[in-house]
Each structure stands twice: as C-alpha cells, then as structure tokens.
C-alpha positions, -999 to +999 in steps of 0.1 A: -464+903-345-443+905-380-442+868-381-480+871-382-479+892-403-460+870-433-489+846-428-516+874-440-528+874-472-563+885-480-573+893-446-572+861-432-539+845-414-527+812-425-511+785-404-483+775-421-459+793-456-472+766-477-512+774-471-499+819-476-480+806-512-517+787-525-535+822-508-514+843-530-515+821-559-551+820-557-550+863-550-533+859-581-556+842-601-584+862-593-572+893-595-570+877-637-597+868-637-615+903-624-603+915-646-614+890-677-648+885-664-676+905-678-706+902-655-731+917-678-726+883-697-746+857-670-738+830-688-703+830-696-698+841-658-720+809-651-697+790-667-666+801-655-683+798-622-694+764-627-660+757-640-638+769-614-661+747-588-656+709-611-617+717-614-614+729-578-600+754-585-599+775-553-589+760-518-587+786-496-611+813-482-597+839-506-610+816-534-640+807-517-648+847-509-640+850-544-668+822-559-691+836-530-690+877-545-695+859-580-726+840-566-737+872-554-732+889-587-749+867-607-782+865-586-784+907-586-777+904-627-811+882-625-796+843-627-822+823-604-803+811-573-815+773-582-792+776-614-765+782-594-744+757-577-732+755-542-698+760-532-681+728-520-663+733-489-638+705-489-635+701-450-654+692-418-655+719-395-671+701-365-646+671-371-676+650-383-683+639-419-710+625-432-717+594-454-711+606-489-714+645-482-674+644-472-650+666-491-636+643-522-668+630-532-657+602-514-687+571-525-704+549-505-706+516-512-734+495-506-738+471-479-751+445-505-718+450-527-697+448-492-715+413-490-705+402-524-670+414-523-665+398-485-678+366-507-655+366-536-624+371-515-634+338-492-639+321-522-602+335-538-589+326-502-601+294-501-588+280-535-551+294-529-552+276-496-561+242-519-534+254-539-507+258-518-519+226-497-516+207-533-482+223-537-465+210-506-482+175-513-468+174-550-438+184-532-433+156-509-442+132-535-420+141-559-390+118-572-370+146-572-352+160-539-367+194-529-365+221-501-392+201-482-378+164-485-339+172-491-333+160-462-348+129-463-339+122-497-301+122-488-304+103-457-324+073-473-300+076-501-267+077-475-284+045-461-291+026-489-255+033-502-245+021-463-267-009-463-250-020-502-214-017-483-223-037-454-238-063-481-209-061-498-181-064-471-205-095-460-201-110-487-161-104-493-153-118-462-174-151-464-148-153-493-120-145-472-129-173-450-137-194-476-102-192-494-085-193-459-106-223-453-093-241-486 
C-alpha cells in the first residue's frame, strides 16, 4: 500500500515515477496559474485556455481536470459553449484510432497523392537501375583495369607477355641452329 501511495498525485494513481513527476509538475503549474487567472475577465481566460490546448500543455488527468473546471467556468461567466474549444485527449482508449482524429494530428494523405508518389519512386527506381546497369558496362569497357575486369586484364596481359617469350625463344634458337649449322 505505501508504494501506491508514491504514485498518487491529484487523486489519481500513476503507473510508473516518470508519469507522478509530469502529474506534479503539471499540479504545479496550475496551482500558478489559479492563482494568476482572473475569471471575471472571459476573454483573457479564453485565451489562456485556448493557449494551454495549441502548446499542449497538460498531459495528464490533473491537467485535463484542470482545462475541464476552466471550461466550466467560462460557460457559467456567460462564454457560449461553441466559442469554446474541445479538449484533445491525446490517446485511444478502446485501442482504436481513427483516420485523422488520432492524437498528434497525425494527416491523412490522399489516395490520389499515394498514387503519384508510388509513381515518382518507380520512375527514380527505374533510372538508377539504367544507371548502375550503364556503370558496370562503362566498366567492362574500360581501357583501364578495374574491380570488375582486374582479373582479366592481368591474365590477357600475363599471356601476351608469355606468347612474346615463346616468340622470342623461337626465334633465338632457329639462330642457335643456324650458327651451329654454319
């Protein structure tokens, strides 16, 4: 029960010591701004209101209990409930999210645009291919030994070099025999 009880903050128990720090950072915070905030002034309360939800401010239920009793405050002190914005609950509770209603205003992209992007990367794709293909053909083309025709570079040069000596030896003993022939 006491290690419960250092996840409590607020009235509500948190799961884990980094969730009870943001709780009492957030406890902090609004016990500031209580204090700052003069509700007889709807529209500077508006805005802080409005504020607090585009910065997301407030991630836990204490925060979220917090922008719900400010809601509240501002409807009794005669704001019209369509001038005030819902709160964003950045979560799924039933594990399912929906197509652009998710938490981080996540955007859907078009099916259209999918097309077009799908497109542009065959295209990209396809000309690196002919790129690459066209590489390893200038490469075994080439004068010039390489990583791809090293091989056979040295080994027609070795035989060339081999065939010259043969040609040569021919021809220095048909000499030989010639002289020993004399």
């Amino acid at each position: 029960m006491k290690n419960e009880e250092q996840f409590i903050v607020g009235g509500f128990l948190f799961g884990s010591s980094e969730d009870v720090k943001l709780a009492k950072a957030e406890e902090n915070s609004i016990q500031f701004l209580k204090q700052k905030i003069d509700y007889e002034d709807t529209s500077t309360t508006l805005r802080i209101y409005e504020k607090a939800l585009k910065e997301n401010i407030f991630k836990t239920p204490l925060g979220f209990d917090f922008l719900r009793s400010t809601q509240e405050e501002l409807v009794k002190r005669g704001v019209p409930r369509e001038k005030i914005k819902p709160i964003p609950l950045h979560s799924s509770f039933s594990g399912v999210e929906e197509a652009g209603i998710s938490g981080k205003n996540r955007r859907r992209i078009k099916p259209d645009k999918i097309r077009e992007y799908l497109r542009h990367s065959i295209w990209l794709n396809v000309v690196l291919i002919l790129l690459a293909v066209g590489m390893f053909i200038i490469s075994l083309l080439g004068e010039t030994p390489n990583m791809v025709n090293y091989r056979f570079r040295i080994q027609n040069e070795y035989a060339s070099w081999e065939q010259e000596l043969m040609e040569r030896e021919n021809q220095l003993k048909e000499r030989e025999r010639e002289l020993n022939l004399e």
